[in-house]
C-alpha positions in Angstrom: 0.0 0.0 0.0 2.4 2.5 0.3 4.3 1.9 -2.9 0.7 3.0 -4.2 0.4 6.3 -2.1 3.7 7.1 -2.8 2.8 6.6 -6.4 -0.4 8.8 -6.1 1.6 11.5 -4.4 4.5 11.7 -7.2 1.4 11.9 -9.4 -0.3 14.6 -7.7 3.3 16.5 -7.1 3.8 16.5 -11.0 0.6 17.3 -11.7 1.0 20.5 -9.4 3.8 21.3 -11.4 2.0 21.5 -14.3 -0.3 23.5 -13.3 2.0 25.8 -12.1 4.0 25.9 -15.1 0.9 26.5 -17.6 -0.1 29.2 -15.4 3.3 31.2 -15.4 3.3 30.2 -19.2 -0.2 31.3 -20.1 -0.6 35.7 -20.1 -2.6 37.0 -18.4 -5.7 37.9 -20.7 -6.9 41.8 -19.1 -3.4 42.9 -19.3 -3.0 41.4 -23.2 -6.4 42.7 -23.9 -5.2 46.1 -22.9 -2.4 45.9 -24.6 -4.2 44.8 -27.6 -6.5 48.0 -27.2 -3.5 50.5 -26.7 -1.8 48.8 -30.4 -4.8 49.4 -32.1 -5.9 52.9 -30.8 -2.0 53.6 -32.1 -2.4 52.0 -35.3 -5.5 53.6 -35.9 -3.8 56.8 -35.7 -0.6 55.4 -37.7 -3.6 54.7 -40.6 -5.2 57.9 -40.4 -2.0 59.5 -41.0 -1.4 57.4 -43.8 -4.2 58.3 -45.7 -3.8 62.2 -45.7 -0.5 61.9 -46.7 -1.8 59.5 -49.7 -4.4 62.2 -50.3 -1.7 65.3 -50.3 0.2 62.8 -53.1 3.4 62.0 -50.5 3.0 58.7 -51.4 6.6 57.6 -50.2 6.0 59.6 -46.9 2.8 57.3 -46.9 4.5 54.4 -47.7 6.9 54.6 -45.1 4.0 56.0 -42.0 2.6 52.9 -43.5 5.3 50.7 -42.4 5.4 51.7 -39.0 2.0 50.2 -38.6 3.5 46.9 -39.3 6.4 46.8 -36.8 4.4 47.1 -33.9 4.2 44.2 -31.7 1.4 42.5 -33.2 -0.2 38.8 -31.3 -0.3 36.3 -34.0 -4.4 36.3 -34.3 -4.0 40.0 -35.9 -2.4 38.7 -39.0 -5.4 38.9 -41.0 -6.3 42.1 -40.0 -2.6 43.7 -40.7 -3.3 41.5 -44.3 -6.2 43.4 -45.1 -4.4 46.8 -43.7 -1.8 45.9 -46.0 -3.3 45.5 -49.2 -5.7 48.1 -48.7 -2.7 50.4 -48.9 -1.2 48.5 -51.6 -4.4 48.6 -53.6 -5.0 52.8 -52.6 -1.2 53.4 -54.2 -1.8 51.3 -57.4 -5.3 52.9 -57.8 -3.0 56.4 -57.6 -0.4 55.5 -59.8 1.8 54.6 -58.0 2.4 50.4 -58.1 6.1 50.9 -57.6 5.6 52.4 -54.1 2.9 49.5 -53.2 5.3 46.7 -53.9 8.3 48.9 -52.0 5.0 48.1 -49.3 4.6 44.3 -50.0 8.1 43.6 -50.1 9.6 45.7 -46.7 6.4 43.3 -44.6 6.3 40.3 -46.6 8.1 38.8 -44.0 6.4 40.1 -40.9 3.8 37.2 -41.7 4.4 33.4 -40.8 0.8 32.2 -42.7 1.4 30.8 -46.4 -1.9 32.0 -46.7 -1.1 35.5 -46.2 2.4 35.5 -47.6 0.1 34.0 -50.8 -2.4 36.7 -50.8 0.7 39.1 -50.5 2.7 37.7 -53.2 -0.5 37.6 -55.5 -0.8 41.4 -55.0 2.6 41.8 -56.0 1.8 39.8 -59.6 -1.0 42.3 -60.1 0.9 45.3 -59.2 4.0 43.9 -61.9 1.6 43.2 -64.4 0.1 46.8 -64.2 3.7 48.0 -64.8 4.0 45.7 -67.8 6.6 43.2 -66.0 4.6 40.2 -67.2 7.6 37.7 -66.4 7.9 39.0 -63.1 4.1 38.8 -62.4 4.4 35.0 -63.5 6.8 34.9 -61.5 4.5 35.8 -58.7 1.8 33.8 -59.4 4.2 30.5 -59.1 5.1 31.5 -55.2 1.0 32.0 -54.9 1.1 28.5 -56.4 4.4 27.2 -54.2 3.2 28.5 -51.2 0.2 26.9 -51.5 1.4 23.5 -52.4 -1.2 23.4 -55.6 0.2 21.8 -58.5 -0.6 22.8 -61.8 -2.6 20.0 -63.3 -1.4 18.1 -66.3 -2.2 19.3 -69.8 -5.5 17.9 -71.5 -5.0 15.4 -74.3 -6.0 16.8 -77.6 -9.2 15.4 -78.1 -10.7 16.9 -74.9 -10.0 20.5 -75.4 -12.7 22.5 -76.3 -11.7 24.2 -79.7 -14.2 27.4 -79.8 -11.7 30.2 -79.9 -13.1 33.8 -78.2 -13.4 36.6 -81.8 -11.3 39.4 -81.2 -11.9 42.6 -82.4 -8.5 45.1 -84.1 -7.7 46.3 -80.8 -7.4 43.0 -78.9 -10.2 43.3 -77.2 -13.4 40.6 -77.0 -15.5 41.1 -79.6 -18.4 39.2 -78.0 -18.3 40.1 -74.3 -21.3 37.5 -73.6 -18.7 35.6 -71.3 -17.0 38.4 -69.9 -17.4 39.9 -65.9 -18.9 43.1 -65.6 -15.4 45.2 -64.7 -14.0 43.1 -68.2 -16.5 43.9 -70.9 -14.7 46.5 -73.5 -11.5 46.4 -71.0 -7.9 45.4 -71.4 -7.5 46.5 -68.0 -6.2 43.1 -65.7 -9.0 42.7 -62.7 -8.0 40.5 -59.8 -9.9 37.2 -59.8 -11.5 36.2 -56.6 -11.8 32.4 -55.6 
């Protein structure tokens, strides 16, 4: 009998250790929460100033305010909201001429985010903002990290027989001539529009 107590005390003795480890280990949530708060309220800020200098045109001024918003001490769980921060800055720049600055953006906080997810979503912004600069290899270029980081393969070429073989008419200009098939945003429109999944 006492090998057994002795046994149900060493079990209850690591047990307590445990417990006291996770709590040390855990943070303490009204104090994170604050923290949390006191980031955002800053970034908030950080943003606002962002956007008037996009709106007096000091786009690298912007660009750079911009970044500051990213080096903060961010928890992990904000990732998607610093994702949608950062191509909403990237996608305000290109819409002002200015696609250069964005990916000066996407590049200096690409690596700020762990996600393949977001690093994908990032890296697919970058092929849009190459392609509206005319860099077509480097937007492909792009696209194949979108493709790498999310581990889809492209899949293998049809055999002759079962590719369709109606051709779209174009018109002298490139264009569609029949813009039955198109989106809205493409009818009558070179212009590249991102494709949502």
């Amino acid at each position: 009998m006492k090998t057994g107590s002795a046994r149900f005390r060493g079990q209850v003795l690591v047990v307590a250790f445990l417990v006291l480890a996770l709590e040390s280990a855990i943070p303490r949530l009204p104090a994170q929460n604050n923290d949390l708060s006191k980031t955002r309220n800053i970034a908030a800020a950080q943003h606002d100033i962002v956007i008037i200098l996009i709106k007096k045109r000091e786009f690298a001024k912007a660009a750079g305010e911009a970044n500051k918003i990213f080096q903060m001490k961010w928890p992990d769980d904000q990732e998607p909201v610093l994702l949608n921060e950062l191509l909403g800055f990237s996608d305000l720049l290109r819409h002002n001429d200015q696609p250069a600055i964005a990916l000066q953006l996407l590049d200096a906080n690409l690596n700020l985010f762990k996600a393949n997810q977001n690093k994908a979503e990032i890296w697919k912004d970058k092929g849009y903002l190459f392609e509206v600069m005319g860099q077509h290899d480097k937007a492909i270029d792009c696209f194949r990290e979108v493709q790498r980081l999310l581990e889809i393969k492209s899949p293998p070429p049809k055999p002759a027989s079962q590719t369709p073989q109606k051709k779209a008419a174009t018109n002298n200009t490139g264009q569609h001539s029949s813009n039955q098939n198109l989106p809205p945003g493409l009818k009558g429109s070179k212009t590249p529009r991102r494709q949502e999944f």
